[in-house]
C-alpha positions, 0 to 999 in steps of 0.5 A: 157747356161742351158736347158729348167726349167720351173718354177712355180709362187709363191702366192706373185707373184699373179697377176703380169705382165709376163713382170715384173716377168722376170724382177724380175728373170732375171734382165740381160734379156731386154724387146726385147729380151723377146719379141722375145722369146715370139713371137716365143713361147719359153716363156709359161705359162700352155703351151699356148703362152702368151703376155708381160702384160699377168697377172700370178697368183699363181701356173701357170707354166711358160716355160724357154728356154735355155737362155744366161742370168743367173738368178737373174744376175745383169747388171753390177756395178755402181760406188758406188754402193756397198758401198752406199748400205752398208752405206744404210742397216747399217742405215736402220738397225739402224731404225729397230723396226720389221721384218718377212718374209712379215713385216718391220716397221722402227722408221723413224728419223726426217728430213729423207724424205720417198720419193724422190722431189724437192731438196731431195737427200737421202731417205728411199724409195731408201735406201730399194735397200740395202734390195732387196731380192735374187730374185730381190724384193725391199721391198714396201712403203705401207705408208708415214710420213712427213720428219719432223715426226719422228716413225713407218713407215711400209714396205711391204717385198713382193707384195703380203704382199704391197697389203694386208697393202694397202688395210688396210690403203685404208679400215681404218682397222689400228690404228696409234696414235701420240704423240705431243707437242703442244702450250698452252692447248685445251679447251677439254680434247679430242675432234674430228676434222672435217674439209675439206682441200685443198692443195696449191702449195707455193714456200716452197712446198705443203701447206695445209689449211682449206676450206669448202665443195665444194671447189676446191680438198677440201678433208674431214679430221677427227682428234681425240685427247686427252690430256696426261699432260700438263705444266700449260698454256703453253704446252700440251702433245697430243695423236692424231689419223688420222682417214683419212690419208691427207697430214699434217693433224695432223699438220693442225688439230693442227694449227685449233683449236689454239694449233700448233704443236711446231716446225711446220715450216710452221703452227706455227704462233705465237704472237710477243711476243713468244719466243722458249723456251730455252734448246728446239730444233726447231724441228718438235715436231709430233711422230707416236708413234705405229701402229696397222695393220692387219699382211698380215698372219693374226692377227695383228701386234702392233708396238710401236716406241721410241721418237726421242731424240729431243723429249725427250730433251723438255719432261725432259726439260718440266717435264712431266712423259714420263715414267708413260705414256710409261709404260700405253701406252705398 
């Protein structure tokens, strides 16, 4: 049992709950226990006595009794546990585009889900416990892609970092641009979509359409987009940028203007008479190519995220110049 530490809260640690931070610090330490200590004044902050949900902020002092518990002990193993982890940093390693003290961005595969739902037994929100920081801090999800979507997805190190990249997504303050593979060719080489959008509960998940203003839920949408290449009347090369952030709306935006995302399980309606060309995946054919977002330090940080081989296989199948575009868009 050690003596009496006094610790002092870090700028990351800006604003959350005491209760939390003992949390973070002392994982083997349980909330009635804390209470306890808290109650009889052997926990402070600055000296004064101090409740659970008091919130810190950086630079406060916060009084440490002689404790049972050590630091950062974890509570016990649980089957699995270190070799689901190993399997989990290994793959989350392989994603890796960037990484800094505040920063991760990922090259999320298709067919990955960000976060955990109906019959989802494995994603990268939970695949981040492999990267728990000494101090007991999981990286953050600061935004999300679609499971079939494939590219960048930024991740927050710290809470203090998951509120800064928050608030730049909340403001509009990033870029994030898309590439697409879409059937047939826009009529307007780049154009805007505006639309309003309402969600739907279906027996295959949320599904988006298009509604009108004053509908029930109906969200505002804007999209914009502009051709690359295209292969005569068939296929087009899009880049597209969400100036809002709605779920699927690229895929819906797509769909509206009568060129679907080729490989859209659930806004591709073809005629009859389509077939999926042959050598090409049925696979989502929507990239998050690169992201640029205000760094938690200043500056900005500019990513870009490789195709998925998917991807690739259709564009050599298709013919278009991926390398001319490539070295344009870097």
């Amino acid at each position: 049992m050690a003596g009496i530490e006094h610790k002092q809260v870090e700028s990351d640690e800006a604003g959350m709950r005491l209760d939390r931070w003992f949390k973070v610090h002392y994982p083997g330490l349980g909330f009635g226990p804390l209470q306890k200590l808290l109650r009889s004044g052997q926990v402070r902050v600055d000296g004064g006595r101090v409740k659970s949900d008091a919130r810190i902020q950086p630079g406060q002092v916060i009084r440490i009794p002689p404790m049972e518990v050590d630091p950062k002990e974890k509570t016990g193993p649980i089957a699995g546990r270190d070799l689901r982890h190993a399997s989990d940093h290994e793959l989350l390693s392989r994603m890796l585009l960037h990484e800094d003290a505040k920063v991760i961005v990922l090259n999320k595969p298709a067919g990955i889900a960000v976060q955990g739902g109906s019959g989802i037994n494995r994603h990268i929100d939970e695949m981040l416990e492999a990267w728990t920081s000494p101090k007991g801090e999981k990286p953050r999800l600061v935004h999300r892609l679609d499971r079939d979507t494939s590219g960048v997805l930024v991740i927050a190190r710290t809470r203090g970092a998951a509120q800064k990249l928050t608030a730049a997504f909340r403001e509009r303050d990033t870029k994030k641009t898309y590439w697409a593979l879409v059937k047939g060719v826009p009529r307007k080489r780049e154009d805007k979509i505006s639309s309003w959008l309402v969600k739907e509960q279906t027996p295959d998940g949320d599904r988006m359409r298009i509604g009108k203003h004053g509908d029930d839920g109906a969200d505002h949408a804007i999209s914009y987009y502009r051709i690359i290449e295209q292969a005569g009347q068939n296929f087009t090369w899009l880049e597209m940028e969400p100036y809002t952030g709605r779920t699927h709306q690229l895929r819906v935006h797509a769909a509206h203007i009568g060129h679907p995302i080729i490989g859209d399980p659930k806004y591709f309606e073809a005629e009859h008479n389509w077939s999926f060309p042959g050598g090409m995946q049925n696979k989502l054919h929507l990239h998050a190519r690169r992201i640029d977002i205000p760094h938690p330090d200043g500056g900005r940080l500019v990513v870009t995220a490789p195709m998925p081989q998917h991807m690739i296989q259709s564009w050599n199948l298709i013919g278009f110049d991926m390398a001319s575009a490539e070295e344009a868009d870097d």
